[in-house]
N, C-alpha and C positions, 0 to 999 in steps of 0.2 A: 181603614184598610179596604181596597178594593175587591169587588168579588174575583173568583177562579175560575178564570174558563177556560176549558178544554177548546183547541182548534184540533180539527180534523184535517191531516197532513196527507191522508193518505185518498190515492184516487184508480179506481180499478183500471185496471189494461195503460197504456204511454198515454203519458203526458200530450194534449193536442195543442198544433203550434198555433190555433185560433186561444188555447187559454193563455198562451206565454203574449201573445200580441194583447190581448184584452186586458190584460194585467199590466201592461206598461202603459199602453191606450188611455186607461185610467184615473193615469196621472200628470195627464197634461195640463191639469185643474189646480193643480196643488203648488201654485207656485213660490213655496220656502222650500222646495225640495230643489238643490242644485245639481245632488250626483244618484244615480244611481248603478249598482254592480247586479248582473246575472251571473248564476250558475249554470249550465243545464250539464246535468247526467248522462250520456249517452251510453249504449252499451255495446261495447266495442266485440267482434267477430275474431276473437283471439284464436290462436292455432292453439290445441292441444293435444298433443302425440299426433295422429295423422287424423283428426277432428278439426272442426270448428265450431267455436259455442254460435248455435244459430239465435238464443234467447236466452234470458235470465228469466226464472218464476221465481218473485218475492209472495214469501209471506213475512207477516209479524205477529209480533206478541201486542194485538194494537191499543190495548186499555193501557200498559203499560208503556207502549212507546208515546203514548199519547200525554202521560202523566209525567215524561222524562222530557218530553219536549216541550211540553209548560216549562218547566223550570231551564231548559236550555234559554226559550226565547227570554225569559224574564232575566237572566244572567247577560245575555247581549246585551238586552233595552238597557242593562243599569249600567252597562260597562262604555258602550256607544251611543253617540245622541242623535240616531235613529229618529227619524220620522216614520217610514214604514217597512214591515218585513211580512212576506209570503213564502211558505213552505210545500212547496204539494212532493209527494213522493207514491210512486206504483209499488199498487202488488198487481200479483198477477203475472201470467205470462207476455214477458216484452221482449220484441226479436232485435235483433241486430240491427242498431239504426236508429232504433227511435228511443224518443227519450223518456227517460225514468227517474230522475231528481231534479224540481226546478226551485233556485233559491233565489229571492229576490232582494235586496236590502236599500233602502233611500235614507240620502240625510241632505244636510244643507251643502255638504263637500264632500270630494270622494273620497278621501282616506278612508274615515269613519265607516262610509258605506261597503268599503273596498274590503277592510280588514274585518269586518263583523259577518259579511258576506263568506270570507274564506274559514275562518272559525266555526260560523256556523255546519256548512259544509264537514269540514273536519270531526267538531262533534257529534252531528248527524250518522256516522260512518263510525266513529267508536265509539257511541252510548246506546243508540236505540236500539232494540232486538226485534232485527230489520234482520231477514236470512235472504240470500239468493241462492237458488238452485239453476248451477249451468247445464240447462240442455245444449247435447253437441247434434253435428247434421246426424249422426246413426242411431238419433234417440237415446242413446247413452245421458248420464247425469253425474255431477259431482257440487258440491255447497262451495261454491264462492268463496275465496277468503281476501279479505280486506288489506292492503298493505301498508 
């Protein structure tokens, strides 16, 4: 049985587009790997009443989102034949614009890559106790809800 490791998903303040380029960068080496799929998160400036959310402030519950995302990634690896996957996600206050979930997924085709890529995503969003708080431009606030 393999050891348990915890990966550290999360990364204070957006996502930088030097870490999304380094992370693909990476993998020009690796060559069994034929596809791979990105996510990126962005946080979109939605109208609310006569507001707009200028940012989202994430926090988490992160011991536990960390222990729920072990066992997310281990449910992909068995499910898809994955070569590699990269999760980073923000807390913190992140404004309009930049980004806030980067999901990475590689395999030898892109189907595998494509569809473990979107699942992930997906479960990302309904399991981990990830909270957003929408600040609008008048300082005002309301908590996110996921659709």
């Amino acid at each position: 049985m393999r050891e348990k490791k915890l990966r550290n998903i999360f990364v204070n303040g957006a996502i930088p587009a030097d870490t999304i380029a380094e992370s693909i960068r990476k993998h020009h080496t690796k060559t069994d790997i034929g596809a791979h799929s990105i996510f990126l998160g962005q946080v979109r400036a939605d109208e609310i009443g006569d507001q707009q959310v200028a940012g989202i402030n994430y926090t988490a519950y992160e011991d536990l989102a960390l222990e729920k995302m072990y066992e997310i990634r281990e449910a992909i690896f068995a499910k898809y034949p994955l070569t590699c996957m990269h999760i980073h996600h923000s807390l913190g206050m992140i404004a309009a614009g930049e980004i806030c979930l980067f999901v990475f997924t590689s395999s030898k085709h892109r189907k595998a890559a494509m569809e473990a890529c979107d699942e992930l995503v997906e479960r990302i969003k309904a399991e981990l106790p990830i909270w957003g708080q929408e600040i609008l431009t008048d300082d005002s606030h309301q908590w996110k809800e996921n659709k």
